[in-house]
C-alpha positions, -999 to +999 in steps of 0.1 A: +023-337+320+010-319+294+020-312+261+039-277+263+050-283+296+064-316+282+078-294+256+094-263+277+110-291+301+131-310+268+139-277+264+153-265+294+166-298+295+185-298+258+201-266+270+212-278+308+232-308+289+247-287+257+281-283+271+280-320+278+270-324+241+297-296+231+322-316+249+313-353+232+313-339+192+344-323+201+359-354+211+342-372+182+360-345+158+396-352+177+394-388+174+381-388+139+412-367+130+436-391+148+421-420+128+419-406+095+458-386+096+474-418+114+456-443+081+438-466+110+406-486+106+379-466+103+353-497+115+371-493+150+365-458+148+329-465+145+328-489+168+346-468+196+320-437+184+290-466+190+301-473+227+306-438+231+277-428+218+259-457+238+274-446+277+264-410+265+229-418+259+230-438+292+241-411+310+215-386+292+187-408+298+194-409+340+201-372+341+169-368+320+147-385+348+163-367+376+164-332+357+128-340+353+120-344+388+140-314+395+122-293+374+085-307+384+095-298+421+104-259+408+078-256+382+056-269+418+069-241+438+049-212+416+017-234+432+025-238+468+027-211+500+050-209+531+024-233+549+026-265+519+063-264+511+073-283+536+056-315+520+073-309+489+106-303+507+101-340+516+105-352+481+136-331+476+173-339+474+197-320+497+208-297+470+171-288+462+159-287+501+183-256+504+169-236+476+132-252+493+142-236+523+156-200+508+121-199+488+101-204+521+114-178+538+108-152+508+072-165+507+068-158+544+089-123+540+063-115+506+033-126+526+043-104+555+048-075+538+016-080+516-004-081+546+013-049+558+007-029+524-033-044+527-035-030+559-023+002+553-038+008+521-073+000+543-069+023+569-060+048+544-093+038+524-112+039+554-101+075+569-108+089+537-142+075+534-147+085+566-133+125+560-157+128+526-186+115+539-180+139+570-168+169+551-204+167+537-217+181+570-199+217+565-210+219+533-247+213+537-251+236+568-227+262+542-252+258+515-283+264+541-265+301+552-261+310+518-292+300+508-307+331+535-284+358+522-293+379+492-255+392+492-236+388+455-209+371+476-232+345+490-243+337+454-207+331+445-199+313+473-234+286+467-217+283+432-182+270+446-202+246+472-219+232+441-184+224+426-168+215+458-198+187+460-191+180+428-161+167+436-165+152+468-190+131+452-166+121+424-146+109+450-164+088+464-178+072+433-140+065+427-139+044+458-171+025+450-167+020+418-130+008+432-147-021+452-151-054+442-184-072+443-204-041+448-239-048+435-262-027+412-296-019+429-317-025+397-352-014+390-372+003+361-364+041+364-378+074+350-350+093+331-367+121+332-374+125+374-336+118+378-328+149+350-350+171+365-332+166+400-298+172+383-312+205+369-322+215+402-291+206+414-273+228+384-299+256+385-275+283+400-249+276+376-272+283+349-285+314+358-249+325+374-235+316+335-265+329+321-268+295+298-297+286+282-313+248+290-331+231+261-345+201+280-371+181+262-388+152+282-377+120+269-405+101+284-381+070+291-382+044+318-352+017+315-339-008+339-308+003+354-297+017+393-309+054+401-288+064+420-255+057+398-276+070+365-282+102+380-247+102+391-242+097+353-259+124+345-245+150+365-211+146+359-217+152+322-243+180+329-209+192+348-190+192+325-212+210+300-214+238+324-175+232+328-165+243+295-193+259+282-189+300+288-219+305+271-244+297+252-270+265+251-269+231+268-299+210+251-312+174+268-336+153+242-340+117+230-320+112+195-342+106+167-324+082+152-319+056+183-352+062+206-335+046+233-299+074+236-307+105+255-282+135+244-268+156+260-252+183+237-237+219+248-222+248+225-195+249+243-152+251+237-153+216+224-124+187+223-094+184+199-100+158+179-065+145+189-082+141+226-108+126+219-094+091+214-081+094+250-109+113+270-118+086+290-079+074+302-076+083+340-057+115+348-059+129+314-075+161+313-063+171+270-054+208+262-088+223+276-075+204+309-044+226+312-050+257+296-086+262+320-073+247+350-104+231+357-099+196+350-091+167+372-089+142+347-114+119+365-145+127+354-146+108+320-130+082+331-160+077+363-183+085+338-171+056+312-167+030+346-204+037+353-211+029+320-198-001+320-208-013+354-248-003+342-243-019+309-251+016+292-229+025+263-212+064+263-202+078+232-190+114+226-184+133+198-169+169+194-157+195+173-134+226+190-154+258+190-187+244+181-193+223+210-200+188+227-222+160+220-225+129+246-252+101+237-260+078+264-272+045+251-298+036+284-301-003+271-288-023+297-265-050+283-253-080+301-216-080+310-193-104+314-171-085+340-166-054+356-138-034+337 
């Protein structure tokens, strides 16, 4: 056994025998009392507090060894399922095969209703997996009729498609980045192909918003996985256009660290009492509430992608003056997926 469990088990033990030890000083202070007020030997004293002390450690030392056992066959229980108890049941007194038989059937009642939360929670998982990638459909063939009309409306209405992708897209990087053992589909990649495709993507935004793009070629290539690097990118190209009502979004390779791109905007900005918390899930700070535009998720994706690339996101604003995020595209080895 080793050493702390040796040590939590004297423990428990100490304190399953105190009123047993409670009971025996007690006794020890009443006879000592008679002795000393009634002027009789104290060496027979001594010698009655020797036997007694003797059939007490006697007594300890058996209820030790079956204490022990007692508590090896619990402590065993946090190790074993419905299927393996019965093997330990077969080591068990009658008193312990009743609380063996008690914990079986909440094992089978836990595993049960674990099964029925998995299953659930799957067919959930899988219906709305299914409904996003099929709520794509509508949304394409939307886009294409738009895409023919010179009406203002039609403009308008390509601008909400964009968002409503946005976010259908963000949902379903939840859900993969949600899955364990996913792998990364790693290769050397050309930063700036994938920025010009999320410009594209952008494009009516810009002109609707009538923001300026500062894009300098960064002339990069890096190891990591396309496809979630450009999903990278265009949430925080989204949320530069998010909050930024006017003015300049600028793309370019710092000059200090060759290896971050930037993306900066002259946008609202984050409170610097936000900015510690930015990347929590669900919290979408003041600009969050008071625009009504924030879900609260896309940070957080955007630091999970990060993470699961080996890139390192850093972001650093001032309210009013705008938003700078640096993208650190060296790929670090991880130990896990957080």
């Amino acid at each position: 056994m080793h050493k702390e469990s040796t040590g939590a088990l004297l423990k428990s033990f100490l304190l399953s025998v105190r009123p047993q030890l409670i009971v025996f000083l007690g006794i020890v202070v009443i006879f000592g009392t008679v002795y000393v007020l009634n002027r009789l030997p104290l060496t027979l004293f001594f010698y009655s507090l020797q036997i007694s002390a003797f059939l007490l450690l006697i007594y300890l030392l058996i209820h030790y060894f079956y204490y022990a056992k007692r508590y090896k066959l619990i402590n065993n229980l946090q190790l074993v399922n419905a299927s393996n108890l019965e093997e330990v049941q077969q080591t068990a007194d009658p008193a312990d095969q009743l609380y063996i038989e008690k914990m079986k059937a909440l094992l089978e009642q836990l595993r049960e209703s674990e099964n029925f939360h998995a299953e659930r929670q799957t067919d959930q998982l899988d219906y709305f997996t299914l409904w996003l990638h099929q709520i794509k459909t509508p949304i394409s063939a939307i886009s294409l009729l738009t895409q023919s009309s010179q009406a203002k409306e039609a403009k308008q209405v390509s601008q909400e498609l964009v968002r409503l992708e946005d976010y259908t897209h963000m949902a379903l990087n939840y859900i993969k980045l949600e899955e364990p053992g996913a792998e990364l589909d790693l290769s050397m990649v050309d930063v700036d192909e994938l920025i010009k495709k999320v410009i594209k993507k952008y494009s009516i935004l810009f002109i609707y918003k009538g923001i300026k793009l500062d894009y300098q070629p960064l002339d990069m290539q890096v190891l990591s996985d396309g496809k979630w690097l450009q999903n990278l990118l265009e949430q925080i190209l989204s949320n530069s256009l998010k909050y930024t009502p006017a003015g300049t979004i600028s793309i370019y390779q710092d000059s200090e660290n060759p290896e971050t791109m930037v993306i900066e905007d002259t946008g609202i900005g984050i409170r610097s009492e936000d900015l510690p918390k930015i990347f929590n899930k669900g919290y979408s700070g003041m600009n969050g509430r008071l625009h009504e535009k924030s879900t609260g998720l896309g940070l957080f994706l955007s630091k999970k992608i990060c993470q699961r690339l080996g890139h390192q996101l850093a972001i650093d604003s001032q309210p009013g003056e705008g938003t700078r995020v640096a993208i650190n595209l060296v790929r670090e080895e991880l130990n896990v997926f957080d």
